[in-house]
N, C-alpha and C positions, 0 to 999 in steps of 0.2 A: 233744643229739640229739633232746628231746622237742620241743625247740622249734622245730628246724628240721622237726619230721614235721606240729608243728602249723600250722606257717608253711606248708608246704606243701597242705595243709589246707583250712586257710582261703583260698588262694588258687585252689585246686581249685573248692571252692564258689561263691566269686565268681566263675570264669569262668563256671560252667555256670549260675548265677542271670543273666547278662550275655547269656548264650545263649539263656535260655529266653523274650524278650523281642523284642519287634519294637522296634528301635536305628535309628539314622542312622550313614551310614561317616562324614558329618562332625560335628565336634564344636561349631564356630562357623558363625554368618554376620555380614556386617556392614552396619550400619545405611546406610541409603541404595543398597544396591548389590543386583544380582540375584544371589541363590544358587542352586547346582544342590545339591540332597537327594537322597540314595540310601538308601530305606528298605527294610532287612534283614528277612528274615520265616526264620527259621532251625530251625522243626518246623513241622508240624502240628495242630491241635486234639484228643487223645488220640490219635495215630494215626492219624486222616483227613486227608486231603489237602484242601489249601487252597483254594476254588476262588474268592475274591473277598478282595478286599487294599482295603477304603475310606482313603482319605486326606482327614481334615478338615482345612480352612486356615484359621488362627484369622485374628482379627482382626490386621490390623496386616499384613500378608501379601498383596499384589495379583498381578494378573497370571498367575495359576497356570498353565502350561503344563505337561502330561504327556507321556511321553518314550512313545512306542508300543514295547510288549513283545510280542515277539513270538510267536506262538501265543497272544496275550490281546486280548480284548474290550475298548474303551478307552471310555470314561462320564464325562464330567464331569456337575455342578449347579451351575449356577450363581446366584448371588443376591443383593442389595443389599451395598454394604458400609455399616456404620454411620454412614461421612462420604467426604466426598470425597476423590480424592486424585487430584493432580497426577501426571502420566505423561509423560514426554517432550512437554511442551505441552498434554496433551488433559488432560479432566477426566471421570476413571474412575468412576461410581456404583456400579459390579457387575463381577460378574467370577465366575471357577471359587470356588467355596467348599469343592466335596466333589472329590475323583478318585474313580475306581473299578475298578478291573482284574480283568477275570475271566478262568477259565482253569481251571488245575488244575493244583498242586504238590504231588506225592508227599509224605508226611508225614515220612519222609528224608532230601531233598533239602532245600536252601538257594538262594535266589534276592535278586536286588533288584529294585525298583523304584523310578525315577527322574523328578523334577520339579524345574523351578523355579522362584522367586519372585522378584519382588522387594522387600527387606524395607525396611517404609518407617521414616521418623523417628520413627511413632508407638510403635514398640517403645522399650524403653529400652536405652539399652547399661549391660551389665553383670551384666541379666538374664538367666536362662534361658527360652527360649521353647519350652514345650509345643506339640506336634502328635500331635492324636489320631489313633491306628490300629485300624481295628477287621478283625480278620483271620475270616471268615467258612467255616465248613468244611458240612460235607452235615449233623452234627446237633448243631453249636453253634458256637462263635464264640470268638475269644482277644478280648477287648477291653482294648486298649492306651490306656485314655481317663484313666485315674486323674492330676489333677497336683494335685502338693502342695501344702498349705496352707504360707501364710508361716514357717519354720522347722521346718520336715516334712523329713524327709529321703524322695527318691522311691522308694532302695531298701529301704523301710518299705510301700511299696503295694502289694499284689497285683497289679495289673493297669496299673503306670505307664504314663503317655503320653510316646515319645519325645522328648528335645530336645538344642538346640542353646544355644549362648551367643550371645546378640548382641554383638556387640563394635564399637569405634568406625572410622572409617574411616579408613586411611588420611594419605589427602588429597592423594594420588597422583593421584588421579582414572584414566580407562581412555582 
């Protein structure tokens, strides 16, 4: 019995440690193809409502398009990427780096926000790819930037930056 209260427990805490995080609804993407990201913002910053959602797009990541939310202000930045990349023919130098969604989310409420990329070869597959989130409220900010050092575990971080798995393609093609 004690172990089933402690099993319960423990799994209590991981959901709401899981909660207390800005997450992605998907788990992988895969190398060569474009992915759609839906990142989860699921409180507030002590209680204040959320009123800007940044999404940085690491390296390895082209193309960014944001999905327009409605009732929200929509910002990208965009800026060099560190090498070229091939794009259906054309050859890409730059592009979105930052997103930016402004607004306002009750510090109660849960919402998503959606983009997406396409993740090129220069990722590796089998890795995890961090994406920093930094959630902005009226007198502070949840920052989701932390990613872990080589053999770190993320739910060791304070303030992890969401991710996803790269994984290999197919070879189905679309």
């Amino acid at each position: 019995m004690k172990l089933l209260i402690a099993t319960a427990a423990l799994a209590l805490t991981l959901a709401t440690q899981a909660s207390a995080h800005a997450t992605f609804a998907e788990t992988q993407v895969v190398q060569g193809e474009t992915a759609r990201l839906t990142i989860r913002i699921g409180h507030g910053c002590d209680g204040e409502a959320t009123l800007r959602v940044r999404v940085q797009i690491p390296e390895g990541l082209i193309a960014a398009q944001p999905m327009v939310h409605a009732g929200w202000e929509l910002e990208t930045v965009t800026a060099a990427y560190a090498q070229p990349h091939d794009y259906y023919g054309r050859t890409l130098t730059e592009g979105v780096r930052e997103i930016v969604w402004s607004g306002e989310l009750p510090a109660a409420y849960y919402d998503e926000f959606v983009f997406r990329v396409r993740v090129t070869e220069a990722l590796p597959v089998g890795e995890m790819l961090y994406i920093p989130v930094v959630q902005e409220c009226a007198n502070g900010a949840e920052r989701w930037i932390e990613i872990p050092a080589e053999g770190q575990d993320a739910h060791d971080l304070e303030g992890p930056a969401p991710g996803v798995m790269v994984v290999a393609p197919t070879g189905h093609g679309h």
